[in-house]
PDB file of N, CA, C and O in Angstrom:
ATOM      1  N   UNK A   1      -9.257   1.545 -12.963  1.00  0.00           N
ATOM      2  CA  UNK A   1     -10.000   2.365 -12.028  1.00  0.00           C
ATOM      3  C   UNK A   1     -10.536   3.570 -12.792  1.00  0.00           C
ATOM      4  O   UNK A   1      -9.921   3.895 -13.808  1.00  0.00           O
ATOM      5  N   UNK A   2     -11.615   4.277 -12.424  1.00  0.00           N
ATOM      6  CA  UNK A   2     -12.426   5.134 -12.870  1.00  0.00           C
ATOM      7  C   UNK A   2     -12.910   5.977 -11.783  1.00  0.00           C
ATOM      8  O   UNK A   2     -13.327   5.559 -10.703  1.00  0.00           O
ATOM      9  N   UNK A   3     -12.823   7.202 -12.151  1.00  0.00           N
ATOM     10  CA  UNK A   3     -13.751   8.277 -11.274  1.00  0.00           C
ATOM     11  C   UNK A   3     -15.136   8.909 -11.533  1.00  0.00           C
ATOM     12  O   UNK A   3     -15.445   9.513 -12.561  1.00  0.00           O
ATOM     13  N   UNK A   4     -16.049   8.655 -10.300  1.00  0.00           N
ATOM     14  CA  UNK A   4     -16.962   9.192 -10.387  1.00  0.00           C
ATOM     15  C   UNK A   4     -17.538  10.187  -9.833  1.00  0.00           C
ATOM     16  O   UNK A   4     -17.967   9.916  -8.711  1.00  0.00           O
ATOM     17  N   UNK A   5     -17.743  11.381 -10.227  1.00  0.00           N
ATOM     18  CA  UNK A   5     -18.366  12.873  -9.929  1.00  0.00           C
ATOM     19  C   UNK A   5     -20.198  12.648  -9.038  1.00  0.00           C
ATOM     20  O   UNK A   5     -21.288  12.216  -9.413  1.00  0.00           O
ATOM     21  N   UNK A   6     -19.540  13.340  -7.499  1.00  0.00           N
ATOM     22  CA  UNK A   6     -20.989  13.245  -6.675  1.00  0.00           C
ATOM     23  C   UNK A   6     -20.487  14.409  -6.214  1.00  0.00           C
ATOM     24  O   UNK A   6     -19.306  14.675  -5.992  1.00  0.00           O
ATOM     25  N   UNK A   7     -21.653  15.243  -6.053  1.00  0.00           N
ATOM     26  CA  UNK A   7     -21.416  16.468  -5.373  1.00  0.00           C
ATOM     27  C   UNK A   7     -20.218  17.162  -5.489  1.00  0.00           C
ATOM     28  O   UNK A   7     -19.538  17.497  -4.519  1.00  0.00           O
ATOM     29  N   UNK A   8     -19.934  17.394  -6.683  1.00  0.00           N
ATOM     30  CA  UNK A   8     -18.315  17.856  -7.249  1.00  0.00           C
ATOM     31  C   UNK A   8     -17.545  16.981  -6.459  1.00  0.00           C
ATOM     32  O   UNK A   8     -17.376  17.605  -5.412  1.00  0.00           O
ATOM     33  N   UNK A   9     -17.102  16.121  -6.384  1.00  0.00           N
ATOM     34  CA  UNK A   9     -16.770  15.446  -5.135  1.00  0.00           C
ATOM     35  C   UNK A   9     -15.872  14.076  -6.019  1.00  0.00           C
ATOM     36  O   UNK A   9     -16.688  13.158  -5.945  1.00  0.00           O
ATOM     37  N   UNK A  10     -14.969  13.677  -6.578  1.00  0.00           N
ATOM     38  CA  UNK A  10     -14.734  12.193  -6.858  1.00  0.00           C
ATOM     39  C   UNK A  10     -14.469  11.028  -6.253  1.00  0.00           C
ATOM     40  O   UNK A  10     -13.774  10.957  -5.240  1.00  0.00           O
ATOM     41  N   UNK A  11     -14.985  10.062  -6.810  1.00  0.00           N
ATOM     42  CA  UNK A  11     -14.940   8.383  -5.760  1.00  0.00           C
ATOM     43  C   UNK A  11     -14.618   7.456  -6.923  1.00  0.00           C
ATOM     44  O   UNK A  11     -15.378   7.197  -7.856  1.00  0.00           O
ATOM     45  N   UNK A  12     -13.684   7.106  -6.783  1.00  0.00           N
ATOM     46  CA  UNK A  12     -13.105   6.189  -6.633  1.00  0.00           C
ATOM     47  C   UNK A  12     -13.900   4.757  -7.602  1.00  0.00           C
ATOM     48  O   UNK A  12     -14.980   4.487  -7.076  1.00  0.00           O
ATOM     49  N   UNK A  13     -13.701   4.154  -8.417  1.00  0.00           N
ATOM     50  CA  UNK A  13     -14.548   3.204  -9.107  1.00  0.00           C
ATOM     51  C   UNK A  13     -13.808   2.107  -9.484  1.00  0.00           C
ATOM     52  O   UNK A  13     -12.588   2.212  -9.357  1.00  0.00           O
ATOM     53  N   UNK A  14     -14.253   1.087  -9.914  1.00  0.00           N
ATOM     54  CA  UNK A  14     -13.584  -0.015 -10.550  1.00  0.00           C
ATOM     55  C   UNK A  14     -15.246  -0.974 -11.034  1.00  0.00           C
ATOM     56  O   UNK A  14     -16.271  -1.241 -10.406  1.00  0.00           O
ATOM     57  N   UNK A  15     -14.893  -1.173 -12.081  1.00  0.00           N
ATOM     58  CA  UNK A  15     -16.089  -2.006 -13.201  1.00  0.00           C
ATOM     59  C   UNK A  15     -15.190  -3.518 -12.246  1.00  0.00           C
ATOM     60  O   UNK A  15     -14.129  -3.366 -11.642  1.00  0.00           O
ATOM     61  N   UNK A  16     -16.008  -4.970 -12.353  1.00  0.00           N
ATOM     62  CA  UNK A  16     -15.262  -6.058 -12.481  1.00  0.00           C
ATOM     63  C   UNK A  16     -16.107  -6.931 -13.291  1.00  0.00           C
ATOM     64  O   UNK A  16     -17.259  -7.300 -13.062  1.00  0.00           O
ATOM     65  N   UNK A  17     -15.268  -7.226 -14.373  1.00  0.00           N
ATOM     66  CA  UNK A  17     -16.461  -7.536 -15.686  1.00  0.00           C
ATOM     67  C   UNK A  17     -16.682  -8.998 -15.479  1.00  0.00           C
ATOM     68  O   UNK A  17     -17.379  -9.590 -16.303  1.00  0.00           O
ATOM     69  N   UNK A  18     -16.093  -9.738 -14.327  1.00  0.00           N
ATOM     70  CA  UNK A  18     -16.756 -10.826 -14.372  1.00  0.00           C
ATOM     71  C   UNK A  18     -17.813 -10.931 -13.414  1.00  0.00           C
ATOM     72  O   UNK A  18     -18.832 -11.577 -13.658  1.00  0.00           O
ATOM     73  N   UNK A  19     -17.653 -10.427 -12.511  1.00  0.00           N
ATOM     74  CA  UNK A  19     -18.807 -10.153 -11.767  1.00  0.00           C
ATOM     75  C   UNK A  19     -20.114  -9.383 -12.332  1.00  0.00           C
ATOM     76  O   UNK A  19     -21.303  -9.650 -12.157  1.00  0.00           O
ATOM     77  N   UNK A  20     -19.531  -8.383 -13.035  1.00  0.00           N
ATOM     78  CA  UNK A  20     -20.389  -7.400 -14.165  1.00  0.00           C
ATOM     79  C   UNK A  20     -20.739  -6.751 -12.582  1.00  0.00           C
ATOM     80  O   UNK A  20     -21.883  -7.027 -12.221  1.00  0.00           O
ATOM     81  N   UNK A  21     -19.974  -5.977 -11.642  1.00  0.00           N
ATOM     82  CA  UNK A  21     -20.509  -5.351 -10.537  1.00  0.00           C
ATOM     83  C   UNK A  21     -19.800  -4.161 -10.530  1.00  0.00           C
ATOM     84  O   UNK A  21     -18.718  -4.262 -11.109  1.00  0.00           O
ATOM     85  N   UNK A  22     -20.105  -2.785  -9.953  1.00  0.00           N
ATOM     86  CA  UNK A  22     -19.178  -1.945  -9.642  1.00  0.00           C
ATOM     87  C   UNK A  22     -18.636  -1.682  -8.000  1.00  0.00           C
ATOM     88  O   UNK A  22     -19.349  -1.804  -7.004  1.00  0.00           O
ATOM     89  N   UNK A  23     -17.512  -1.378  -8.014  1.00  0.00           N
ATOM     90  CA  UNK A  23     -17.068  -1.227  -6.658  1.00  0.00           C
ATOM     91  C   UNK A  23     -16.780  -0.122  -6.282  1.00  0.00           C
ATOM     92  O   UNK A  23     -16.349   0.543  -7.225  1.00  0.00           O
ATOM     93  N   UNK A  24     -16.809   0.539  -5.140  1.00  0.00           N
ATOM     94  CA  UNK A  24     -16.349   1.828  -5.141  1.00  0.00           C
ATOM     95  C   UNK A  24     -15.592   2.113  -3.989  1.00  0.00           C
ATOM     96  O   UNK A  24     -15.695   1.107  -3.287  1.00  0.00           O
ATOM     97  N   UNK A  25     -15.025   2.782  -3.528  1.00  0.00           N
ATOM     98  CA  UNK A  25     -14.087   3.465  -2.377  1.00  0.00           C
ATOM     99  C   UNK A  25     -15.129   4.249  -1.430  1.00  0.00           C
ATOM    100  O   UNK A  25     -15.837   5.249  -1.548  1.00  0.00           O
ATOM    101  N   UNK A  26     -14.773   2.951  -0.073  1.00  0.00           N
ATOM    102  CA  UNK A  26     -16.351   3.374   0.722  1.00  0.00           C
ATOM    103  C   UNK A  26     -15.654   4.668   1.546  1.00  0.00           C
ATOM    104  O   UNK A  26     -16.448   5.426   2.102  1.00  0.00           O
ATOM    105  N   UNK A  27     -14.121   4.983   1.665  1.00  0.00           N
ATOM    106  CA  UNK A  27     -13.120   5.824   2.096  1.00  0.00           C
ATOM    107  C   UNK A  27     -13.999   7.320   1.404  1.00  0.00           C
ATOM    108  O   UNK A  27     -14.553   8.183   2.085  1.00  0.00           O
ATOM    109  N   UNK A  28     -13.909   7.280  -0.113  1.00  0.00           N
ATOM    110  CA  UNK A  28     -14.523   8.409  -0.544  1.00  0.00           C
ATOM    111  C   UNK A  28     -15.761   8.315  -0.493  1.00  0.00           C
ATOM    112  O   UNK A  28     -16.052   9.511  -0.475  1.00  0.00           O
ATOM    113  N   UNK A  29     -16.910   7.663  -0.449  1.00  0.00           N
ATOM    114  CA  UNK A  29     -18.374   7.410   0.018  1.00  0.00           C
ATOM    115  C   UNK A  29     -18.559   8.031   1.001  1.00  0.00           C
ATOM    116  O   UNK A  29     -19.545   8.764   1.078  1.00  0.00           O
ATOM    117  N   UNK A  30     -17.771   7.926   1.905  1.00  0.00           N
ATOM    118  CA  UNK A  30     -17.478   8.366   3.588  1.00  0.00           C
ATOM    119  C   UNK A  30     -17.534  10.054   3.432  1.00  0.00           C
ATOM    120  O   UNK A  30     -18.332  10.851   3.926  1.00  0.00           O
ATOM    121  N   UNK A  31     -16.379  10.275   2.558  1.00  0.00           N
ATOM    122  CA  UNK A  31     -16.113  11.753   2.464  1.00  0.00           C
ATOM    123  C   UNK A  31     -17.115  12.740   2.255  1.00  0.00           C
ATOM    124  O   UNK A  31     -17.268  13.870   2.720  1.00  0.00           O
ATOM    125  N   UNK A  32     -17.754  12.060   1.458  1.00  0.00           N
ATOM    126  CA  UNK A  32     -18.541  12.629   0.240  1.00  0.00           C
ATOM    127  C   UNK A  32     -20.064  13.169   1.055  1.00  0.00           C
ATOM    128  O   UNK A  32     -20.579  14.287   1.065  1.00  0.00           O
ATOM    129  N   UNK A  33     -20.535  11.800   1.740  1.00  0.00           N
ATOM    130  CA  UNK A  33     -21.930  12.078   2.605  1.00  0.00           C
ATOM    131  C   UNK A  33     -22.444  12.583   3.986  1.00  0.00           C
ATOM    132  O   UNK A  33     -23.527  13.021   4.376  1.00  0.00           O
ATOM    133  N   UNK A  34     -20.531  12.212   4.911  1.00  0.00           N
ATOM    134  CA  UNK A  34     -20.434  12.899   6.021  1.00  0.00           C
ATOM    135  C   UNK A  34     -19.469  14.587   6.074  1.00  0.00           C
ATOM    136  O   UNK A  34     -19.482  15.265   7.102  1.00  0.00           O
ATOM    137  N   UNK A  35     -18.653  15.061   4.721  1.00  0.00           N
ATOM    138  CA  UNK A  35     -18.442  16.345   4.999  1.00  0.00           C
ATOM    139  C   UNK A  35     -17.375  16.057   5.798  1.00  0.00           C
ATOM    140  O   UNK A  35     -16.884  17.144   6.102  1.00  0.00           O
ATOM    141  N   UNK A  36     -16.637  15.007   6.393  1.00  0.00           N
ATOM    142  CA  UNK A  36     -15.894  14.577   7.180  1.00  0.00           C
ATOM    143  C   UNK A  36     -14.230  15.143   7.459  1.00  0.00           C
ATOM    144  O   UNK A  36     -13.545  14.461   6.696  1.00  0.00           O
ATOM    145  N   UNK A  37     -13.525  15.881   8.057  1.00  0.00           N
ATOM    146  CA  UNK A  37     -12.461  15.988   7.802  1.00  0.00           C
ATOM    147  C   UNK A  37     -11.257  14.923   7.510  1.00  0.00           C
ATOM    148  O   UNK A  37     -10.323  15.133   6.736  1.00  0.00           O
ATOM    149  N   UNK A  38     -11.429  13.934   8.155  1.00  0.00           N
ATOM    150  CA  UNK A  38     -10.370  12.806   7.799  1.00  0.00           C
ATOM    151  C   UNK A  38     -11.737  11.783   7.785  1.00  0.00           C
ATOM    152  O   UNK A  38     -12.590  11.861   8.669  1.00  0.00           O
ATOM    153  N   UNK A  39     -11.822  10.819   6.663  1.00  0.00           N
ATOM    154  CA  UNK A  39     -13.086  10.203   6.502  1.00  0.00           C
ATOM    155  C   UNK A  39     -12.256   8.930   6.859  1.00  0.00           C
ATOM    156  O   UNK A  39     -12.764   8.105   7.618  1.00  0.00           O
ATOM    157  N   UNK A  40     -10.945   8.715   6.328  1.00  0.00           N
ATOM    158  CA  UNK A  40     -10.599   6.965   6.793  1.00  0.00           C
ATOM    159  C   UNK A  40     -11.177   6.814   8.660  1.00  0.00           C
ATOM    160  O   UNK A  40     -11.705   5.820   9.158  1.00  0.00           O
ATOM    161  N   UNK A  41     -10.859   8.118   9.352  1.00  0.00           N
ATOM    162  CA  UNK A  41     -10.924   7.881  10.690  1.00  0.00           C
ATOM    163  C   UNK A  41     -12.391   7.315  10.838  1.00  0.00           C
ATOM    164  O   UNK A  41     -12.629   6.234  11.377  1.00  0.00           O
ATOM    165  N   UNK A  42     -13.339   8.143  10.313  1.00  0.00           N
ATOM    166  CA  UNK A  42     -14.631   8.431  10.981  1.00  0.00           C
ATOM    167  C   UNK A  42     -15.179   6.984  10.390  1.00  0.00           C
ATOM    168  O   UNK A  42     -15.896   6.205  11.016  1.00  0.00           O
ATOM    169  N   UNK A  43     -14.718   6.813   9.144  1.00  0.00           N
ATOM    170  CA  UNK A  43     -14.739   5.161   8.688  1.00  0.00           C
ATOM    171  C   UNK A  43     -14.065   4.025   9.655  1.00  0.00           C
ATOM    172  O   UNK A  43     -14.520   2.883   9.599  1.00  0.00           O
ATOM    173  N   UNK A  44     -13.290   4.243  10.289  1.00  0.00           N
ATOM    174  CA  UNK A  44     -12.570   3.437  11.509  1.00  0.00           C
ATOM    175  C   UNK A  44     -13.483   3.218  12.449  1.00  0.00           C
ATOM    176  O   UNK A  44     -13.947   2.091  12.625  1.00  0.00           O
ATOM    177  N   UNK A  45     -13.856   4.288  13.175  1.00  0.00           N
ATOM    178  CA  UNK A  45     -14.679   4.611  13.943  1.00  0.00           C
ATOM    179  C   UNK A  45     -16.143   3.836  13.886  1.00  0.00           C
ATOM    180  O   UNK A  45     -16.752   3.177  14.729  1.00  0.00           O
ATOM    181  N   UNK A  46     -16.370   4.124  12.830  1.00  0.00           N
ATOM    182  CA  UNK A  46     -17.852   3.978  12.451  1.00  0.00           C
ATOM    183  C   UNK A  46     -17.765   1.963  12.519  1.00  0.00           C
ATOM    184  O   UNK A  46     -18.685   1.394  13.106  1.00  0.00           O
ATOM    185  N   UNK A  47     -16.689   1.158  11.921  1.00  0.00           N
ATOM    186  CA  UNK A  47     -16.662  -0.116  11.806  1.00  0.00           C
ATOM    187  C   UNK A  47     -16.694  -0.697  13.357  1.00  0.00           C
ATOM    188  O   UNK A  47     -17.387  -1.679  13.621  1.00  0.00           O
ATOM    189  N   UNK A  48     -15.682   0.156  14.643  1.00  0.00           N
ATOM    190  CA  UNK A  48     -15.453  -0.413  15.826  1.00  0.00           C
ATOM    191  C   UNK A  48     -17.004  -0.376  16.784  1.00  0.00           C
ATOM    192  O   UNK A  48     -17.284  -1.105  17.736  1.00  0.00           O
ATOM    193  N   UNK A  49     -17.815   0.671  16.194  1.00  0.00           N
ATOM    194  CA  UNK A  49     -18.878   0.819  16.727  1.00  0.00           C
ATOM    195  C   UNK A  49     -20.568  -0.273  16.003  1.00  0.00           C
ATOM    196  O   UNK A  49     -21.598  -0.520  16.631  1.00  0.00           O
ATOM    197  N   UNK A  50     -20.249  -0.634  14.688  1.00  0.00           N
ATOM    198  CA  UNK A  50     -20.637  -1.655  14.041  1.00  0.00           C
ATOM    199  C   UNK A  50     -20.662  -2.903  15.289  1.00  0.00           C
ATOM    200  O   UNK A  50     -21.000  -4.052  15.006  1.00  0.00           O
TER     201      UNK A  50
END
């Protein structure tokens, strides 16, 4: 795993070299773009309303 710097902000990474894809922690994605106080919730939230 690897961290990546957004908006002073870190998320969460993983390379998968057979895929050759990166993955990231949509938990910290969440954090990062909504300002969110608890982001797993608003990520909960956000899937039941999906």
């Amino acid at each position: 795993m690897s961290l990546k710097v957004f908006e002073q902000q870190e998320i969460r990474s993983h390379w998968d070299e057979n895929q050759e894809k990166w993955y990231f922690s949509v938990i910290d994605v969440v954090a990062v773009l909504t300002e969110s106080q608890n982001p797993r919730r608003y990520w909960s939230d956000l899937k039941i309303k999906l």
